[in-house]
matplotlib code that plots the C-alpha trace (Angstrom):
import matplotlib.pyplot as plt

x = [-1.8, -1.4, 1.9, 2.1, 2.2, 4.5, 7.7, 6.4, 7.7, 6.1, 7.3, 6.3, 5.2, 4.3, 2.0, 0.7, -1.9, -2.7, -3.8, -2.6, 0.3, -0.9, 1.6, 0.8, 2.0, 1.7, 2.5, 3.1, 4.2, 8.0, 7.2, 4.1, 5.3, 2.3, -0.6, -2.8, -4.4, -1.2, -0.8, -2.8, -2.4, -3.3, -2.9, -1.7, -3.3, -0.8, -1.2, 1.2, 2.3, 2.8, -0.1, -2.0, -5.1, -6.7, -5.4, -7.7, -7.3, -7.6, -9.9, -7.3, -4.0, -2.3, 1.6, 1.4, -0.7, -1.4, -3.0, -4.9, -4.3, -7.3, -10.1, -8.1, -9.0, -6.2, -5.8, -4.2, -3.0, -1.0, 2.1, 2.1, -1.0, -0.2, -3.5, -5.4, -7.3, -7.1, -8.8, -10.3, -10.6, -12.0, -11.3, -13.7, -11.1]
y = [15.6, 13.0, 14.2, 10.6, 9.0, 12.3, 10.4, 7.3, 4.8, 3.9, 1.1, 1.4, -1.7, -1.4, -3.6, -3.1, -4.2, -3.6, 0.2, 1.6, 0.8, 0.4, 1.6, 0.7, 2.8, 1.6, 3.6, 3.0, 4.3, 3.5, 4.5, 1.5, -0.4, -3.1, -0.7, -1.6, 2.0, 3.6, 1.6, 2.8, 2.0, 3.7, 3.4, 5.7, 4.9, 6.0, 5.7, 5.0, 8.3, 8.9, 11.0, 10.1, 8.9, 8.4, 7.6, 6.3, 4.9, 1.1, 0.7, -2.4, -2.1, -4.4, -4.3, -6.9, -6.6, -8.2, -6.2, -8.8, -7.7, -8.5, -7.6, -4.6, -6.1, -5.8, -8.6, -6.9, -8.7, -8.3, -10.6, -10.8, -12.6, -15.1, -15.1, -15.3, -12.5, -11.3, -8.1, -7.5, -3.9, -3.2, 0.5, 2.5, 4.6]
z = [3.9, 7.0, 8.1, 9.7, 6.0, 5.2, 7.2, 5.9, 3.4, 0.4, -2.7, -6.0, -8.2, -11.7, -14.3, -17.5, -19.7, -23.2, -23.3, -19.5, -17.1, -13.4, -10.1, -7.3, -4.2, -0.9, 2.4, 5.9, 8.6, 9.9, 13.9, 12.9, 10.5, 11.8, 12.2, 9.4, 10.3, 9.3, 5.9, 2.7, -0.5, -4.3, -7.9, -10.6, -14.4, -17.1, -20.4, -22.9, -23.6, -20.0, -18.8, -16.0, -16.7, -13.1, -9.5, -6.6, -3.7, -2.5, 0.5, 1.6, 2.1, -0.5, -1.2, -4.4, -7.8, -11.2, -13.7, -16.3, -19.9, -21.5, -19.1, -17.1, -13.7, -10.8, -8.5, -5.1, -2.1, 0.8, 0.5, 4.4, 4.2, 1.4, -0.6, 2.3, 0.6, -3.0, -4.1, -7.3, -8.7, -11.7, -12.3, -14.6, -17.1]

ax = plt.figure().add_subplot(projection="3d")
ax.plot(x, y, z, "-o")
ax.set_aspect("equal")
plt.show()
């Protein structure tokens, strides 16, 4: 455990799509709240029921995401960067 990340902050966004519901956790540092080195992000896979179905981690730090219903994709971005850059993760569940 990164006891930097330990005193950190994190935020909690939640999407669904058809089968699972998608949270994305983001964390950052609070003594670096601009230190992309101290920001990380992951997602948690629940299904219906509640059970967690998979969590990995993002290798981009992203603080927004859309989960698309149909094909399961997640489009993550930083809202910092204003769709500069969108990341597409297709997670294998």
């Amino acid at each position: 455990r990164d006891p930097e990340m330990s005193r950190g902050l994190g935020d909690v966004y939640k999407r669904q799509s058809a089968d699972y519901i998608y949270v994305l956790l983001c964390r950052y540092s609070p003594e670096h709240p601009d230190d992309m080195s101290k920001k990380s992000s992951s997602v948690l896979v629940y299904d219906w029921k509640g059970n967690e179905v998979r969590r990995f981690d993002l290798d981009k730090y992203v603080n927004m995401m859309v989960a698309d219903r149909k094909t399961g994709n997640l489009f993550c971005y930083d809202s910092a960067l204003d769709f500069e850059r969108v990341y597409v993760y297709r997670p294998n569940i």
